[in-house]
PDB file with SEQRES, HELIX, SHEET and CRYST1 records, atoms N, CA, C and O in Angstrom:
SEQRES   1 A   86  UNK UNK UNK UNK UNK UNK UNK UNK UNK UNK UNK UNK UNK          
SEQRES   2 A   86  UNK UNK UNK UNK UNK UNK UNK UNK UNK UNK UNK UNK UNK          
SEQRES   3 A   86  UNK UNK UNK UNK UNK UNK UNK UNK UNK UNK UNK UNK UNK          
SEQRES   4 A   86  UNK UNK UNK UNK UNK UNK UNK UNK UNK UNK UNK UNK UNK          
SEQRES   5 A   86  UNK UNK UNK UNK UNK UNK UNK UNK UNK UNK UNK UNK UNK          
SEQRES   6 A   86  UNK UNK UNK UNK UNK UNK UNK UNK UNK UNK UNK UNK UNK          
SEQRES   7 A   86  UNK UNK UNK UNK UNK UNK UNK UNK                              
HELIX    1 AA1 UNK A   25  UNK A   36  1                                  12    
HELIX    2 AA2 UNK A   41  UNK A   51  1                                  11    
HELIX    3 AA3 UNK A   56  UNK A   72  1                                  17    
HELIX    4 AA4 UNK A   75  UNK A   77  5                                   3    
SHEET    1 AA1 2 UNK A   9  UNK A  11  0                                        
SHEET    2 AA1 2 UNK A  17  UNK A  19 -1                                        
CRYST1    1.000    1.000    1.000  90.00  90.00  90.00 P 1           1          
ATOM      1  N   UNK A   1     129.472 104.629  70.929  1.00  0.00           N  
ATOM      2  CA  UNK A   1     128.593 104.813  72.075  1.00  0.00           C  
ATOM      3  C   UNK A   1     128.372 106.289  72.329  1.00  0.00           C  
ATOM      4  O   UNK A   1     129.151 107.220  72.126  1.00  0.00           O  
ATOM      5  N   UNK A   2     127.119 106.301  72.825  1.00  0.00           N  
ATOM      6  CA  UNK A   2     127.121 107.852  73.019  1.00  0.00           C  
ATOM      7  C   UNK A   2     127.399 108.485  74.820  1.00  0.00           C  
ATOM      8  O   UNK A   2     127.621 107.731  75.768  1.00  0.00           O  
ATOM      9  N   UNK A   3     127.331 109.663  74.892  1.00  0.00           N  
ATOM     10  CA  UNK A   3     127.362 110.138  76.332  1.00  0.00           C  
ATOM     11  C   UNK A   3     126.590 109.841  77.652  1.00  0.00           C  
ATOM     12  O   UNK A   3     126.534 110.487  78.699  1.00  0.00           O  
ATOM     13  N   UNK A   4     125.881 108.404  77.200  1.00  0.00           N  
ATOM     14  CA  UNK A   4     125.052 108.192  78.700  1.00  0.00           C  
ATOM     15  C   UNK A   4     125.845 107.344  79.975  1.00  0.00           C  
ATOM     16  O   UNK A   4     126.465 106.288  80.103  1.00  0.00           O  
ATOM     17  N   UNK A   5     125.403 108.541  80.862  1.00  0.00           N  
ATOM     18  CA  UNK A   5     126.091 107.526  81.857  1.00  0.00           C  
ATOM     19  C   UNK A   5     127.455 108.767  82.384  1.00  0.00           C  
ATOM     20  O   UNK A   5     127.530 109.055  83.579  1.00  0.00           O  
ATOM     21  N   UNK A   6     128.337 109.334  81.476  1.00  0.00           N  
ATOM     22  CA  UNK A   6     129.361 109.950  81.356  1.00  0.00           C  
ATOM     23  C   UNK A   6     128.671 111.120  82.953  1.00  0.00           C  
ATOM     24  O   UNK A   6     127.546 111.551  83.207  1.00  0.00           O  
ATOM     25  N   UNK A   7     129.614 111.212  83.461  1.00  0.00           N  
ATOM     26  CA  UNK A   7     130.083 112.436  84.554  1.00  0.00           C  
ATOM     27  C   UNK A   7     130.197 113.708  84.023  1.00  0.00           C  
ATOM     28  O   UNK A   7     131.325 113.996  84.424  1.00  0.00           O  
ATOM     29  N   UNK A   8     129.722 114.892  83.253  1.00  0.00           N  
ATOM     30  CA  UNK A   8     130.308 115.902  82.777  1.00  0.00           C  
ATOM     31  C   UNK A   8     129.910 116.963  83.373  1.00  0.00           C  
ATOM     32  O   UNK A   8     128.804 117.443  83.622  1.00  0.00           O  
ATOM     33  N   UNK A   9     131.453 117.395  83.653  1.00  0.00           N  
ATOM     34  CA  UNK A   9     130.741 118.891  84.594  1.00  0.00           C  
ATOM     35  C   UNK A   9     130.369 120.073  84.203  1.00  0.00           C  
ATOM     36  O   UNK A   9     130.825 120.622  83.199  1.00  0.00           O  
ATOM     37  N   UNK A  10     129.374 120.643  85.082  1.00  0.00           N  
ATOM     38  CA  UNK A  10     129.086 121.695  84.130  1.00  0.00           C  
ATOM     39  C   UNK A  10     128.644 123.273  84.836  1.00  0.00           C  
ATOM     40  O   UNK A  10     128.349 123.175  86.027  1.00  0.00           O  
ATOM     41  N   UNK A  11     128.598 124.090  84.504  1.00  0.00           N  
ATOM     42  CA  UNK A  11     128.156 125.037  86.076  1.00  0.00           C  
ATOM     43  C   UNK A  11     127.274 125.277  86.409  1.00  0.00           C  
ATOM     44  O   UNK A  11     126.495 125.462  85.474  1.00  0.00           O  
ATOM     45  N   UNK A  12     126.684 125.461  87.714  1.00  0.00           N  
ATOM     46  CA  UNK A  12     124.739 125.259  87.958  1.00  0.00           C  
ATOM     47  C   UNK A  12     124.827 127.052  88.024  1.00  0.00           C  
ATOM     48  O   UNK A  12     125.740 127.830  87.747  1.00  0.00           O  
ATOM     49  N   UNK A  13     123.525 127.244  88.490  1.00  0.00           N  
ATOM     50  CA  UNK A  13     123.114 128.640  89.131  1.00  0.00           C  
ATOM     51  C   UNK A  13     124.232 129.412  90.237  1.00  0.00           C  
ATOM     52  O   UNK A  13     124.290 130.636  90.353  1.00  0.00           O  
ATOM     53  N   UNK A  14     124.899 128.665  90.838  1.00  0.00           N  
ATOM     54  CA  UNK A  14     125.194 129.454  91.447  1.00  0.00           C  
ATOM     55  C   UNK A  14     126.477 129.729  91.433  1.00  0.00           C  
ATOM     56  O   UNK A  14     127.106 130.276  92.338  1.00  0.00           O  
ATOM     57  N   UNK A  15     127.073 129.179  89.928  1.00  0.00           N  
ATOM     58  CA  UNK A  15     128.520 129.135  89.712  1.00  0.00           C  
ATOM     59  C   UNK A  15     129.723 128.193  89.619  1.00  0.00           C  
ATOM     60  O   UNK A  15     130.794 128.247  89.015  1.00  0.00           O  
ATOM     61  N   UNK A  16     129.099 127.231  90.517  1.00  0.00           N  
ATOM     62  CA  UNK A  16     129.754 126.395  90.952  1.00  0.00           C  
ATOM     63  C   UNK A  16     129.990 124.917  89.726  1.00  0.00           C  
ATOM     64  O   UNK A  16     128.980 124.474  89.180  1.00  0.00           O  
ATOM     65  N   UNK A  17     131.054 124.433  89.487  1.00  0.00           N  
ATOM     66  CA  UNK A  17     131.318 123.846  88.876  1.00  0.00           C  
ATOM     67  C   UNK A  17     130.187 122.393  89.565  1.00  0.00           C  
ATOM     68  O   UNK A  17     130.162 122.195  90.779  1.00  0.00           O  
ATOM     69  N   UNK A  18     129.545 121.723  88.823  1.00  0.00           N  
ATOM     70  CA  UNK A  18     128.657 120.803  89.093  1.00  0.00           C  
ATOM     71  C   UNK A  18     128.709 118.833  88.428  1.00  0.00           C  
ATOM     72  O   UNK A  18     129.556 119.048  87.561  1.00  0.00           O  
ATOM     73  N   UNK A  19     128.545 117.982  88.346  1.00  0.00           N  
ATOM     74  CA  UNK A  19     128.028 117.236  87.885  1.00  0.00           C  
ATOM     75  C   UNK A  19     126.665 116.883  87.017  1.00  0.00           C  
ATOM     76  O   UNK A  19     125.883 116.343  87.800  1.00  0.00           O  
ATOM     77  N   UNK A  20     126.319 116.942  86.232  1.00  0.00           N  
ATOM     78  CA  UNK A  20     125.130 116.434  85.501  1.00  0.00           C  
ATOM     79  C   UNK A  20     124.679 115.216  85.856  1.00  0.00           C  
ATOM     80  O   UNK A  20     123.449 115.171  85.817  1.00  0.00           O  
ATOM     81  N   UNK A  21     125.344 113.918  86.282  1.00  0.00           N  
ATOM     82  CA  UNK A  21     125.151 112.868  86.451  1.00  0.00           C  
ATOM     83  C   UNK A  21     125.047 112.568  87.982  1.00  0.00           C  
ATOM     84  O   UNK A  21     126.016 112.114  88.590  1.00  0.00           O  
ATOM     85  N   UNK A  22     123.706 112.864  88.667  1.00  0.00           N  
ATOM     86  CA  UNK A  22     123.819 112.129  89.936  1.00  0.00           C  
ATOM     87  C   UNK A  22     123.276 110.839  90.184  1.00  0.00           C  
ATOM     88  O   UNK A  22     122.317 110.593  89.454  1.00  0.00           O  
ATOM     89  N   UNK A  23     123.549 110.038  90.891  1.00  0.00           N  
ATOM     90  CA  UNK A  23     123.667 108.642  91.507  1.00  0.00           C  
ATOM     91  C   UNK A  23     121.786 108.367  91.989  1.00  0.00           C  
ATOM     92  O   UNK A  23     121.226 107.280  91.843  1.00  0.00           O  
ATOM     93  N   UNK A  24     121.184 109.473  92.485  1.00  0.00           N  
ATOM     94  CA  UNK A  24     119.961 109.081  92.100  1.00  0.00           C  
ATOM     95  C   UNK A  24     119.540 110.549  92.760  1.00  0.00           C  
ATOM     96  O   UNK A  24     120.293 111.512  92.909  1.00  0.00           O  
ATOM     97  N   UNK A  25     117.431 110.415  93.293  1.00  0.00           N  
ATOM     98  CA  UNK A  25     117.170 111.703  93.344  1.00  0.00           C  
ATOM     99  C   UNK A  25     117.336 112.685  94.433  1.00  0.00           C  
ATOM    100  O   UNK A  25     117.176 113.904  94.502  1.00  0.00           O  
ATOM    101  N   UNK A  26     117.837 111.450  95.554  1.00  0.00           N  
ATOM    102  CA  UNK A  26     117.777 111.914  96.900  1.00  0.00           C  
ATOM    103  C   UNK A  26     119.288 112.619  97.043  1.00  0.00           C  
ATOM    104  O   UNK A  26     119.479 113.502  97.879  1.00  0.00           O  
ATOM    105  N   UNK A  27     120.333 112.152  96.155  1.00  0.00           N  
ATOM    106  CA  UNK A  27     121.611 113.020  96.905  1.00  0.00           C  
ATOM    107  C   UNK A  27     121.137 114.459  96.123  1.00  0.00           C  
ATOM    108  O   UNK A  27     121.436 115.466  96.765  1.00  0.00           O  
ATOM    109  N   UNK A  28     120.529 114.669  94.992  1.00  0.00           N  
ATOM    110  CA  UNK A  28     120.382 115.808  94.142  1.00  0.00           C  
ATOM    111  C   UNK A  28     119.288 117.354  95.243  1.00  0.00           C  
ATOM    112  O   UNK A  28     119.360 118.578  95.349  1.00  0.00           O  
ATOM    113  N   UNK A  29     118.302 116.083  95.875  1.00  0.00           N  
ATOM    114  CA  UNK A  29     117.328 117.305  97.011  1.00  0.00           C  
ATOM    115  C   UNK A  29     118.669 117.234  97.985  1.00  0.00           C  
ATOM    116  O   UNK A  29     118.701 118.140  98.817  1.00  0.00           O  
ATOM    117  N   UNK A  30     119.527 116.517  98.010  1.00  0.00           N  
ATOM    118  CA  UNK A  30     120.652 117.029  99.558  1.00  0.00           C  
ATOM    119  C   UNK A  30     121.501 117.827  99.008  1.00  0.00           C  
ATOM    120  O   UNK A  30     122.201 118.590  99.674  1.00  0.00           O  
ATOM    121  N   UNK A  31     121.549 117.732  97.475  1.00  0.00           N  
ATOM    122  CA  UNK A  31     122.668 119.108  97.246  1.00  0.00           C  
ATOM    123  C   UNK A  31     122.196 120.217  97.298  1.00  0.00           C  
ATOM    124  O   UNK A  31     122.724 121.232  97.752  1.00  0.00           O  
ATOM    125  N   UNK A  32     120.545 120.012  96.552  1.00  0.00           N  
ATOM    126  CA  UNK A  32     119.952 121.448  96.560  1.00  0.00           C  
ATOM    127  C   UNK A  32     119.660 122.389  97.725  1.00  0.00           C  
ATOM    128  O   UNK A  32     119.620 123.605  97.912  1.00  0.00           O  
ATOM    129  N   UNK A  33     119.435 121.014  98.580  1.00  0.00           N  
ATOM    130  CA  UNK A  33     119.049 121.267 100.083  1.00  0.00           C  
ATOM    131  C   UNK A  33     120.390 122.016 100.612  1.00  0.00           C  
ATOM    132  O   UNK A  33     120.322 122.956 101.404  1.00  0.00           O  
ATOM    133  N   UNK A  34     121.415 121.597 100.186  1.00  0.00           N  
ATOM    134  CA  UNK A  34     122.725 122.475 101.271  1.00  0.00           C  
ATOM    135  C   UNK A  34     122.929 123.609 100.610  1.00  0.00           C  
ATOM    136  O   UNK A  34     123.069 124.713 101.137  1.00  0.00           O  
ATOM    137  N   UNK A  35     122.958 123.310  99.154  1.00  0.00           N  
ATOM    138  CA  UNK A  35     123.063 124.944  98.608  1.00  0.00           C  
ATOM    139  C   UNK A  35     122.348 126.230  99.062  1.00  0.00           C  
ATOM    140  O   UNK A  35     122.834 127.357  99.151  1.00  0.00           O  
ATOM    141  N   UNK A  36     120.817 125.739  99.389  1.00  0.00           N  
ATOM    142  CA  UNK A  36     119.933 126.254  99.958  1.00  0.00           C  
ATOM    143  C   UNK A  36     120.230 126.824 101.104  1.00  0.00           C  
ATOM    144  O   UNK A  36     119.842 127.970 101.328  1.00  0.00           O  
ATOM    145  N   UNK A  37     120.678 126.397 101.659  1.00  0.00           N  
ATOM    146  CA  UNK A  37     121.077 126.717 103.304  1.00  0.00           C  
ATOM    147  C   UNK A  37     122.018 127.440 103.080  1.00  0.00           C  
ATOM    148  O   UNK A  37     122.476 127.594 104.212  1.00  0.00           O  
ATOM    149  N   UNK A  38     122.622 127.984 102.432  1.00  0.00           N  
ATOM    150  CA  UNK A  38     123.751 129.103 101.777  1.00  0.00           C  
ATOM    151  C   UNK A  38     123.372 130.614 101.023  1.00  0.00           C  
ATOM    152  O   UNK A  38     124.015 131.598 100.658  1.00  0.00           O  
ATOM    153  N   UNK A  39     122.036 130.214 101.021  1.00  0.00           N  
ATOM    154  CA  UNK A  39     121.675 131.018 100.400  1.00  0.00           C  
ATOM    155  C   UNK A  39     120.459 132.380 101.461  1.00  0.00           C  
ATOM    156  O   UNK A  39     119.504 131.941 102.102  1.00  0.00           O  
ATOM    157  N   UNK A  40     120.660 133.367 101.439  1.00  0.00           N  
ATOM    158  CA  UNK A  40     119.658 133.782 102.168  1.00  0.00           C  
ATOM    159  C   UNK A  40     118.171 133.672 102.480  1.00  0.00           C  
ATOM    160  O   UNK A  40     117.360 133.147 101.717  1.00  0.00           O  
ATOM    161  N   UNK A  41     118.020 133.946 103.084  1.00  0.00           N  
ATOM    162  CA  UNK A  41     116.081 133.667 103.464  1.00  0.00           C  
ATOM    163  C   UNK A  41     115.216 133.918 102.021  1.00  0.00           C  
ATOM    164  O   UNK A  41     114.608 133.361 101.107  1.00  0.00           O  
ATOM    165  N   UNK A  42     115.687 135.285 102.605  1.00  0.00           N  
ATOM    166  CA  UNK A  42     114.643 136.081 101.642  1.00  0.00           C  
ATOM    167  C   UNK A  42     115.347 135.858 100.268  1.00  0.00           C  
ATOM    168  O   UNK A  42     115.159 136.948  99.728  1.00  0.00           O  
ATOM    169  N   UNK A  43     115.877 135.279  99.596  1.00  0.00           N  
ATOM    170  CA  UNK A  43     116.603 135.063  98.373  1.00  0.00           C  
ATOM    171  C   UNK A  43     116.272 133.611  97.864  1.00  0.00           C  
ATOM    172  O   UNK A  43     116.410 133.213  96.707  1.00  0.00           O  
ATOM    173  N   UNK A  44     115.794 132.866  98.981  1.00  0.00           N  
ATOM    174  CA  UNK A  44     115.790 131.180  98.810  1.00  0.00           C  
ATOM    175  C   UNK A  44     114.720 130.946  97.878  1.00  0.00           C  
ATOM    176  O   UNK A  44     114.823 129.867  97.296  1.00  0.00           O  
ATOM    177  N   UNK A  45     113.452 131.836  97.484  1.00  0.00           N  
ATOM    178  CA  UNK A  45     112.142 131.622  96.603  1.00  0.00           C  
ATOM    179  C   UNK A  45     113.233 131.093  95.163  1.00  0.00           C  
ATOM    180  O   UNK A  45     113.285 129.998  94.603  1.00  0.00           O  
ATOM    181  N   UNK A  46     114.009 132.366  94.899  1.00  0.00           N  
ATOM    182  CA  UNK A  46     114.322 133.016  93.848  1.00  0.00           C  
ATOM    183  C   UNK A  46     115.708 131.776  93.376  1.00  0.00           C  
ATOM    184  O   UNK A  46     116.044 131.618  92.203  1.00  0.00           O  
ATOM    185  N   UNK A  47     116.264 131.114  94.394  1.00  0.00           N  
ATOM    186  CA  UNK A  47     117.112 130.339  94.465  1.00  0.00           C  
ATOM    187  C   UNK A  47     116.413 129.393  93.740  1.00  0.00           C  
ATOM    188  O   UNK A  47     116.861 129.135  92.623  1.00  0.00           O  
ATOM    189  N   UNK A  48     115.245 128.715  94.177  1.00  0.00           N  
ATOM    190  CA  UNK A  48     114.447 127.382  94.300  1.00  0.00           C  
ATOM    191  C   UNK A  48     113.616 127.711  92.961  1.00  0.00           C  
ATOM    192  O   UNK A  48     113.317 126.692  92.339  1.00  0.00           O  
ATOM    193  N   UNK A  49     113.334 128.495  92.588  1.00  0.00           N  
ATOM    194  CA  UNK A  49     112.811 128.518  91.011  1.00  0.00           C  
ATOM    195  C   UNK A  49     113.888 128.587  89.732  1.00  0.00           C  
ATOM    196  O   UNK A  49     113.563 128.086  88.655  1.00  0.00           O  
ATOM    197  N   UNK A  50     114.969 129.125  89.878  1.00  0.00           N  
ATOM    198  CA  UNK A  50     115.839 128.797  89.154  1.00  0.00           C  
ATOM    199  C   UNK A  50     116.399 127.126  89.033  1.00  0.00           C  
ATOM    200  O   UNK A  50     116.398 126.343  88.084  1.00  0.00           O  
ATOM    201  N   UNK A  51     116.843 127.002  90.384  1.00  0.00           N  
ATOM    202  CA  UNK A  51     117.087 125.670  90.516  1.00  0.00           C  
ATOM    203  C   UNK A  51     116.700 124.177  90.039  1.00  0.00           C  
ATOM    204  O   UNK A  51     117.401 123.225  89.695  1.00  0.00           O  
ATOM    205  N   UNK A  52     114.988 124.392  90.180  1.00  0.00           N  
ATOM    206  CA  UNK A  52     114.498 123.560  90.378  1.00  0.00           C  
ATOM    207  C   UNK A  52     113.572 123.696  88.935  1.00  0.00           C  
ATOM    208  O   UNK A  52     113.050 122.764  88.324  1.00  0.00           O  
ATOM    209  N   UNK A  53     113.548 124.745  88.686  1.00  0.00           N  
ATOM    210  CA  UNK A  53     112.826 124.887  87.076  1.00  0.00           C  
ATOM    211  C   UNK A  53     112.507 123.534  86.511  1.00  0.00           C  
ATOM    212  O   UNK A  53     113.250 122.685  86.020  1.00  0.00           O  
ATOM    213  N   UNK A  54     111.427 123.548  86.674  1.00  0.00           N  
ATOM    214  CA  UNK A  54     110.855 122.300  85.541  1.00  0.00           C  
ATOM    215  C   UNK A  54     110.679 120.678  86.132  1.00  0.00           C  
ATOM    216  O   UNK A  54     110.569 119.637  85.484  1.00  0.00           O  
ATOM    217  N   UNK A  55     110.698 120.891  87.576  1.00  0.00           N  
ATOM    218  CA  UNK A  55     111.064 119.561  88.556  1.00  0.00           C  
ATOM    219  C   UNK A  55     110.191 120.045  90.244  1.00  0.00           C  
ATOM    220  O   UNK A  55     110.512 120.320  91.400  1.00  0.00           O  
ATOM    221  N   UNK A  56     108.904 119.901  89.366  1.00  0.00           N  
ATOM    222  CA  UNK A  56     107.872 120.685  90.957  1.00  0.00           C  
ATOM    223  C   UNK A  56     108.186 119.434  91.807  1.00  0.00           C  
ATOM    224  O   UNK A  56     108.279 119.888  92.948  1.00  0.00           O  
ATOM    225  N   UNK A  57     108.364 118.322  91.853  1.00  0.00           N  
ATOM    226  CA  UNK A  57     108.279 117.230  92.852  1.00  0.00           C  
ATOM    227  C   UNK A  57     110.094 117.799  93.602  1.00  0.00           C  
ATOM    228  O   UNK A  57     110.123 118.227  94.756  1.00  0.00           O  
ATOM    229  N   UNK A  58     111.104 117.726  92.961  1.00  0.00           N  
ATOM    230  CA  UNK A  58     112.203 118.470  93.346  1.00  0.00           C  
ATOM    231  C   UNK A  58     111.976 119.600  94.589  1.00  0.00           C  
ATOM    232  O   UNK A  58     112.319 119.544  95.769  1.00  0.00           O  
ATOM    233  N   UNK A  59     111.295 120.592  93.874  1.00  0.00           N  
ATOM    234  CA  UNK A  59     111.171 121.739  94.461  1.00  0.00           C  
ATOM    235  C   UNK A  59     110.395 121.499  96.087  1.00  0.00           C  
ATOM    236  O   UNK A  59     110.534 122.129  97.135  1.00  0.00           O  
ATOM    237  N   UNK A  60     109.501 120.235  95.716  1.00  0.00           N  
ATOM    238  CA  UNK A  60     108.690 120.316  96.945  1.00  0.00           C  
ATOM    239  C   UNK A  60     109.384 119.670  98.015  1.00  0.00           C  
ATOM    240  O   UNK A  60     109.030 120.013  99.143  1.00  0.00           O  
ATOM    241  N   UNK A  61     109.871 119.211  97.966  1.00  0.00           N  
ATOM    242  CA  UNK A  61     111.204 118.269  98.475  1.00  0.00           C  
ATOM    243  C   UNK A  61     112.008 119.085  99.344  1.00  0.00           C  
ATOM    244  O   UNK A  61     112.164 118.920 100.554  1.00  0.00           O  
ATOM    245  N   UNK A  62     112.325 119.659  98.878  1.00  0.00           N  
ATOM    246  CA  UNK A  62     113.367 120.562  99.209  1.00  0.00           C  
ATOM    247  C   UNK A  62     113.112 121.187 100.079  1.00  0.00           C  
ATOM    248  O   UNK A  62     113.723 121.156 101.147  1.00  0.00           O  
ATOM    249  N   UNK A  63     111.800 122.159  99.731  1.00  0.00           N  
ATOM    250  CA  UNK A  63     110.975 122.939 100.642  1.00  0.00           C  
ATOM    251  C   UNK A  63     110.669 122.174 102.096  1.00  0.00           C  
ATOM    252  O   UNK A  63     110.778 122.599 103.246  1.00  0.00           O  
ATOM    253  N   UNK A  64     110.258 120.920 101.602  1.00  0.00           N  
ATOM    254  CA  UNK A  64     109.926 120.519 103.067  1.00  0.00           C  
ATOM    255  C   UNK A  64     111.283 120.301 104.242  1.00  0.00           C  
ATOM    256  O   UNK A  64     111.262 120.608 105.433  1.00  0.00           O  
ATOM    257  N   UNK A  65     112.471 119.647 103.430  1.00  0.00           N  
ATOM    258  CA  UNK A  65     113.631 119.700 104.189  1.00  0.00           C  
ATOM    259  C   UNK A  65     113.490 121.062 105.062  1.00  0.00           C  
ATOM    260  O   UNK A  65     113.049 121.210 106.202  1.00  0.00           O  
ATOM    261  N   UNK A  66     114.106 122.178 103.976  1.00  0.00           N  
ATOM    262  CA  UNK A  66     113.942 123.412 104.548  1.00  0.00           C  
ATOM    263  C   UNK A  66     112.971 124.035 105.805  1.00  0.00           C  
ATOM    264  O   UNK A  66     113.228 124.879 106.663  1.00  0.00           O  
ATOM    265  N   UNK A  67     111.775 123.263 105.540  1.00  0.00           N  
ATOM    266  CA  UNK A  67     111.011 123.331 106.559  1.00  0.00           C  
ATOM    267  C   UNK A  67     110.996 123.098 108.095  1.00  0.00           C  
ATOM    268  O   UNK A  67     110.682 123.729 109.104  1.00  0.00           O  
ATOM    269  N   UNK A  68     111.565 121.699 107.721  1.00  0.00           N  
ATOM    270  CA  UNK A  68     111.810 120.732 108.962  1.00  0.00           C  
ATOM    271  C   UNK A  68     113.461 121.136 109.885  1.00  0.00           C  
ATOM    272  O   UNK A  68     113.863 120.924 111.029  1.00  0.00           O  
ATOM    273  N   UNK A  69     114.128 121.899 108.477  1.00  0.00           N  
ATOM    274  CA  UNK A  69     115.628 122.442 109.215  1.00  0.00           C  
ATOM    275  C   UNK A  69     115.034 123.753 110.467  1.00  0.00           C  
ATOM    276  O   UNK A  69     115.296 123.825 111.668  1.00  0.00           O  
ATOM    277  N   UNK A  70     114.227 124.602 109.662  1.00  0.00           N  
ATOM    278  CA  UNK A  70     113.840 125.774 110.064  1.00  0.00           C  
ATOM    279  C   UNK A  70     113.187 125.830 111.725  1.00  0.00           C  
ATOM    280  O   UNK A  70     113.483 126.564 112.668  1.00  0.00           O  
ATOM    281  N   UNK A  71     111.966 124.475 111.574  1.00  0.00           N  
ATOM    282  CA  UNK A  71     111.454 124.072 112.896  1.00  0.00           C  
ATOM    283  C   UNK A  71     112.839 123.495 114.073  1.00  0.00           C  
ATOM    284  O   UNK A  71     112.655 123.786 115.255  1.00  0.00           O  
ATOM    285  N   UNK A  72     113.736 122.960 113.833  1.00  0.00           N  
ATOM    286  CA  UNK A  72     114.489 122.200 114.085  1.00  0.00           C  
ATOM    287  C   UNK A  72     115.348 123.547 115.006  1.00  0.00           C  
ATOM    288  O   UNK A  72     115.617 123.620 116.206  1.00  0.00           O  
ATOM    289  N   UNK A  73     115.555 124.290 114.132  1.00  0.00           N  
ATOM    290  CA  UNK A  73     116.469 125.529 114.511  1.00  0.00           C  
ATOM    291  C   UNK A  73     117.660 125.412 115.254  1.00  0.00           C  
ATOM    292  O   UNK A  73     118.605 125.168 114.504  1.00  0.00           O  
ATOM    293  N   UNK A  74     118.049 125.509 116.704  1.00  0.00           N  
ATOM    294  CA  UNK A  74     118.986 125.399 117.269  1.00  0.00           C  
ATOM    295  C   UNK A  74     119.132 124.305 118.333  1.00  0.00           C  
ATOM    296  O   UNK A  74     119.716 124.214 119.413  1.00  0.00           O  
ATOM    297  N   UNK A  75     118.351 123.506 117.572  1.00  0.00           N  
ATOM    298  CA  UNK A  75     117.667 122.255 118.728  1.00  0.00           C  
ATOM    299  C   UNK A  75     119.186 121.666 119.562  1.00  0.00           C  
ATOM    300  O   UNK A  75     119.499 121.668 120.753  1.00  0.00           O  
ATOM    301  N   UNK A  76     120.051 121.094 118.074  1.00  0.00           N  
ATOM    302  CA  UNK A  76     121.234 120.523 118.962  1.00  0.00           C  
ATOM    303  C   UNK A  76     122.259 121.528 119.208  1.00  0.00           C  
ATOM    304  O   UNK A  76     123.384 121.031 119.247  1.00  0.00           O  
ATOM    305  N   UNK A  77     122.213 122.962 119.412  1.00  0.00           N  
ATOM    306  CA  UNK A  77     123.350 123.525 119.661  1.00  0.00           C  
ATOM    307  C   UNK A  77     122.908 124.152 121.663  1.00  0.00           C  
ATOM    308  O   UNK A  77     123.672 124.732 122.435  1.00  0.00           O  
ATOM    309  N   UNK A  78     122.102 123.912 121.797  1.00  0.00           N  
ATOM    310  CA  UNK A  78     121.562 124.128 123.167  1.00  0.00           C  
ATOM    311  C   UNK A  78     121.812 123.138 123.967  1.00  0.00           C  
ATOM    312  O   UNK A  78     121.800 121.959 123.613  1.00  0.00           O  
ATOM    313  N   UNK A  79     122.039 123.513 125.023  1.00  0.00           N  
ATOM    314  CA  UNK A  79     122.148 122.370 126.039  1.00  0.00           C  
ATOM    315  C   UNK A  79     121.163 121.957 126.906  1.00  0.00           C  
ATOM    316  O   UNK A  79     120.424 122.818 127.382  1.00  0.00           O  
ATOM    317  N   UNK A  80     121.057 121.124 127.117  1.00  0.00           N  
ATOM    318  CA  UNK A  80     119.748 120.118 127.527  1.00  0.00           C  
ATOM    319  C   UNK A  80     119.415 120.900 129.025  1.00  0.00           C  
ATOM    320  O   UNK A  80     120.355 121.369 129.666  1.00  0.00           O  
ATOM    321  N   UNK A  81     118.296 120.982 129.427  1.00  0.00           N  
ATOM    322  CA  UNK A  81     118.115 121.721 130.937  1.00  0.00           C  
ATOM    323  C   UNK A  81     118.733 121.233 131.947  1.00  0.00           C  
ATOM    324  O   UNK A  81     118.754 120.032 132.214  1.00  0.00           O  
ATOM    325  N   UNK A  82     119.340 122.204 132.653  1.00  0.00           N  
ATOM    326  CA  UNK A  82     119.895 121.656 134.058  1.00  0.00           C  
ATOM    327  C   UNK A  82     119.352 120.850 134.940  1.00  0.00           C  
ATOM    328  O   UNK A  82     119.969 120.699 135.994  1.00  0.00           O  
ATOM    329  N   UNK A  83     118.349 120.285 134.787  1.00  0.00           N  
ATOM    330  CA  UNK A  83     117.457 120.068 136.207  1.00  0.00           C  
ATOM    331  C   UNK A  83     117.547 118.690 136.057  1.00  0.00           C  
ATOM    332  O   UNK A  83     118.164 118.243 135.091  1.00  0.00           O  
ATOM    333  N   UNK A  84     116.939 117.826 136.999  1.00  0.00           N  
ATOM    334  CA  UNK A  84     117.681 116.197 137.174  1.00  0.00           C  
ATOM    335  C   UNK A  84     116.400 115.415 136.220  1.00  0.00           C  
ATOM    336  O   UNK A  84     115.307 115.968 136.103  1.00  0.00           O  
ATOM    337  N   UNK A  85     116.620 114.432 135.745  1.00  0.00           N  
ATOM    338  CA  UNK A  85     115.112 113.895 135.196  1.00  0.00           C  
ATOM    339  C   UNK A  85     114.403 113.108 136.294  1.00  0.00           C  
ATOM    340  O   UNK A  85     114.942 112.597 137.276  1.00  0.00           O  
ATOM    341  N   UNK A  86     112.439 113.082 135.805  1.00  0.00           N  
ATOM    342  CA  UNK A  86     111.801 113.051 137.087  1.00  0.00           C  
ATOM    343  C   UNK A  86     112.046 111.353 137.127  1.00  0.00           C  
ATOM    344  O   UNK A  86     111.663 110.697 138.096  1.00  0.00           O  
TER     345      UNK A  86                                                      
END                                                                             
């Protein structure tokens, strides 16, 4: 039998010891997606073309997460207004 299917790790871009084999496409945009968030602003282009090389549906994915984190911003670390509801 050959290697399909097999778990083998291997190291991505950013060093980190990795898996080749993920479970499907959505945990792969949530890894890229958190790595992302580790990575600086202005560094994230440069992140996301390495990364994502050769996987534009990936890349776009991602971007939009990123997007929606960015709008999102400090939404739940604020506390809700003092005032009573009407």
């Amino acid at each position: 039998m050959g290697d399909a299917g097999q778990n083998t790790p291997t190291e991505n871009c950013t060093g980190k010891r990795r898996s080749t084999f993920m479970k499907n496409d959505s945990e792969r945009e949530v890894a890229v997606f958190t790595e992302a968030l580790k990575v600086p602003v202005r560094q994230r282009d440069a992140f996301l073309d390495r990364t994502c090389a050769g996987d534009p549906e990936l890349r776009r994915k991602v971007e939009a997460l990123l997007k929606a984190h960015d709008r999102l911003g400090s939404f739940m670390e604020e506390p809700p207004d003092e005032r009573p509801a009407d």
